[in-house]
Each structure stands twice: as C-alpha cells, then as structure tokens.
N, C-alpha and C positions, 0 to 999 in steps of 0.2 A: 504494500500500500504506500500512497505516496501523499503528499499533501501541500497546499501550499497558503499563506495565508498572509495578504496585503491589505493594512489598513483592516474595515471592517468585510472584505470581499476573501470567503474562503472557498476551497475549490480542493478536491479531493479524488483521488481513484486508484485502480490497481492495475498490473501489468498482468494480463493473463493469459500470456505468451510463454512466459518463463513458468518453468518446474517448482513448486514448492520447498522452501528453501529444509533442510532436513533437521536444523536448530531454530527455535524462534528466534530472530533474531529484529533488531530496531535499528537504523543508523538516523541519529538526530545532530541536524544543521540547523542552526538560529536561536535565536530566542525561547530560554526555557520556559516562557508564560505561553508562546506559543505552540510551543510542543505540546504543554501541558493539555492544550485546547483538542488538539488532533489526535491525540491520546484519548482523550475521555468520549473522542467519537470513535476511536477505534476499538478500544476496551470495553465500554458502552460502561465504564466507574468514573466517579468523578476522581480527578486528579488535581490536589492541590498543592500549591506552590508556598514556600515558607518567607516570610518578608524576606528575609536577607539573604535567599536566591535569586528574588525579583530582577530581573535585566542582566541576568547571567546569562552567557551568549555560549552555545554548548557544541562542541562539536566531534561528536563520537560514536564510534559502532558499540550497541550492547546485544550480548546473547543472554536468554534465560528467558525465566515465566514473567507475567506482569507485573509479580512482587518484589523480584529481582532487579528488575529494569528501574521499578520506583526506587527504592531503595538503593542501586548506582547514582541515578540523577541526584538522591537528596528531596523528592517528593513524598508525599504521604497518598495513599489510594482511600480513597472514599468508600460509599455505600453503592451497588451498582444504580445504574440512572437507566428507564425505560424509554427514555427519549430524552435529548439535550435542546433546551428550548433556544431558540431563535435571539432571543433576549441575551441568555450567559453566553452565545458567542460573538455575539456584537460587541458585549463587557471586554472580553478578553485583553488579550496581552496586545497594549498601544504602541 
C-alpha cells in the first residue's frame, strides 16, 4: 500500500502487480503525524502520536506486526476504528 498526503488532499492505493511481500513489512517517508494518519486507515486502529514526536520527519523501512511497527516509530495504537471520519483526517498532520 502506498499513500500520499498534501495539505488536507489524501490519496491512497496498492500495487497489485507485485507478489505479497513474505514479512509485513512498512517503509515510512515524511512526517510522523502523517504517517500516523495513513496508518490508522491502513490498520483500521487509531494511531497516536506523543507531543514530543510531533514534526519528527521519519525515514525508515520496518518489519513486524502493527505492534511492533508502533512501538519502533514511538507511537501508541488505539482502540480499532470502524470507519475514520472525514473530519480526523482533515485535523491531521499540517
């Protein structure tokens, strides 16, 4: 999955060309508030960010489950979310 997210315009999809990778793995470029965002549609949990990560600029491959990956970033996972409203991704990471 891939994602990308300018200003309040986010835009998202998969390559379903390629083989399924054989580890889960994440590679995150940019901004942690926004990853966090693309995250919590990908994982369908909320993903929150702690003040004093806020505008950390991250750029790195992770393997492992979604617990793992939160806990590399320095994130916390939430309760899962049945839909991400329109609203909390407009909020998102400015």
């Amino acid at each position: 999955m891939w994602g990308v997210k300018c200003g309040d315009y986010i835009t998202e999809g998969t390559d379903r060309d390629q083989k399924p990778p054989r580890h889960p793995h994440l590679k995150a470029v940019g901004k942690l508030e926004a990853c966090a965002i693309l995250l919590e549609r990908l994982w369908k949990r909320r993903v929150i960010v702690p003040k004093e990560l806020r505008g950390k600029i991250v750029k790195r491959t992770f393997r492992g489950t979604p617990e793992q990956i939160a806990e590399a970033l320095g994130v916390k996972l939430g309760r899962k979310l049945k839909r991400i409203s329109a609203r909390r991704i407009a909020k998102g990471a400015k």
